[in-house]
C-alpha positions, 0 to 999 in steps of 0.5 A, a space after each residue: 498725165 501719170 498717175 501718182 500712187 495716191 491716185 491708184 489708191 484712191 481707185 482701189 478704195 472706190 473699187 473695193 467699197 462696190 465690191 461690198 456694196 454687191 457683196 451686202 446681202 439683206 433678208 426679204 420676205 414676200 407674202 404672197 395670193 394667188 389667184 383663187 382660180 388656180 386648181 388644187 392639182 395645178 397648185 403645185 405646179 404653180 408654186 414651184 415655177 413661183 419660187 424658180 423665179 428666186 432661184 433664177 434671180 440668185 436669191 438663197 431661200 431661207 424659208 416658206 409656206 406653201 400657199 393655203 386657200 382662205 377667205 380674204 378679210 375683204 374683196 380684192 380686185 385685180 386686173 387679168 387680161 384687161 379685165 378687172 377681177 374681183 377676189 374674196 378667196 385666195 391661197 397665202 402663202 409666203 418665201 423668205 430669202 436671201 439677196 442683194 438690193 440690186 436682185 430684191 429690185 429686179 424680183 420686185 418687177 417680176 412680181 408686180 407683172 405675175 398675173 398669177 398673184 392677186 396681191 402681194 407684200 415685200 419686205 426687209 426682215 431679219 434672218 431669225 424665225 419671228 413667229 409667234 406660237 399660237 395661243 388658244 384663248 379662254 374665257 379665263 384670259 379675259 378680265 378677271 371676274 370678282 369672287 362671288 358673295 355667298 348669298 344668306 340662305 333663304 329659309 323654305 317656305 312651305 305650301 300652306 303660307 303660298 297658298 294663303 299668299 297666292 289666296 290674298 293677292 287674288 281676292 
């Protein structure tokens, strides 16, 4: 069976729409804990091997955090060495990168077998910085107070008519 000149079209309309799906590339961000059991020193360590896994899997960084120790909002329980753990501090930190969805994927099941890391969250964002600036609040920012009535003043009573008062309520 030949092949007809709108068949070898349709071939290469097919081929040409995989190579842009594979081309299409998304923006992810993976906020991360790790372990609390990690030590300072070891950190370091830890956090470079964390962002090779990315490299390897041919993600382009666009930013990160380097992971800080804080307290969590609640305790969190992992299982290590089929042990179940439970976590109330852990270092956050987080990567924003670069791929396609067939790489996001295969991060994704690197990420949920890395026993170093206590939770994680990823998802699909956008290139931009969408930080917020840190605001310190004041009392001021509150509701807003009603102005304050002057009171009359209060004409001063002298000793003798307090004493005569205090005098009457006693007897």
């Amino acid at each position: 069976m030949a092949k007809t000149k709108k068949d070898t079209d349709i071939e290469e309309n097919v081929l040409e729409e995989e190579e842009k799906k594979e081309v299409r590339l998304s923006v992810y961000e993976v906020g991360y804990i790790m372990l609390p059991t990690i030590a300072e020193e070891n950190l370091g360590g830890e956090v470079t091997s964390f962002k090779d896994m990315f490299l390897e899997n041919k993600a382009a960084f666009i930013s990160d955090e380097y992971p800080k120790l804080i307290e969590l909002a609640y305790e969190m329980s992992r299982s290590i060495d089929n042990k179940k753990q439970k976590f109330s501090y852990g270092y956050f930190g987080w990567v924003k990168f670069e791929c396609n969805t067939d790489q996001a994927k295969v991060i994704k099941d690197i990420l949920d077998k890395n026993e170093k890391l206590v939770r994680y969250l990823m998802i699909k964002t956008v290139r931009e910085n969408t930080m917020s600036i840190k605001r310190s609040y004041s009392k001021q920012d509150g509701v807003r107070r009603r102005p304050v009535q002057k009171r009359e003043e209060i004409n001063p009573i002298n000793e003798e008519t307090i004493d005569k008062e205090i005098d009457a309520l006693v007897v």
